[in-house]
Residue, then its C-alpha position, 0 to 999 in steps of 0.5 A: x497473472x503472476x502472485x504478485x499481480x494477484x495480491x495487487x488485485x486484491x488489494x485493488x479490490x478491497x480499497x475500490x470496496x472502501x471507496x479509496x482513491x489509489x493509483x500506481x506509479x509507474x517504475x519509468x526509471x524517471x521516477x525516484x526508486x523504491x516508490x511502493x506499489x500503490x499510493x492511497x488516499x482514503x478518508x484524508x491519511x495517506x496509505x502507501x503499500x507494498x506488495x509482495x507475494x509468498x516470501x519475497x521481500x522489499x528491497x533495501x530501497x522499498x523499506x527506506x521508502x516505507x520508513x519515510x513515509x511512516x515518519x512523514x506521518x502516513x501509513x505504510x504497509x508490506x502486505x502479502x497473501x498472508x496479511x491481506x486482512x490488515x488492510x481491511x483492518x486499518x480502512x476499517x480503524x480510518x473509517x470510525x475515526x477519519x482524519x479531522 
């Protein structure tokens, strides 16, 4: 497994906890590129993210991608080994105040 697919597994892991609906598109070269890793649903606001492992970063068009999302009005994360823990944190804000 590589660290990427590593830190995928955990964020899987914890939305699964969370009872969040989540899927990842698959890079076809039909799809529109810089799509994150994985789309969620939970408790009615959109979460898109971005994994990376280590010190990679996002590609010009992974961050044009998140920053649309963010101005769409969803959340949208890079999260790696060293960050997991904001993932529980914004399920965790969700959870005590979900969308009405």
């Amino acid at each position: 497994m590589t660290p990427e697919a590593a830190v995928k597994k955990q964020i899987r892991k914890i939305l699964d906890d969370y009872g969040a609906w989540h899927c990842m598109p698959m890079g076809t070269g039909y799809g529109r590129s810089g799509v994150p890793d994985l789309l969620v649903c939970y408790l009615g606001n959109f979460i898109a993210i971005e994994a990376k492992a280590g010190d990679n970063k996002p590609t010009a068009l992974q961050v044009r991608e998140l920053e649309r999302i963010k101005k769409a009005g969803g959340y949208a994360l890079l999260v790696n080994e060293s960050n997991i823990d904001y993932l529980r944190q914004l399920l965790e804000k969700i959870r005590e105040c979900p969308q009405s």
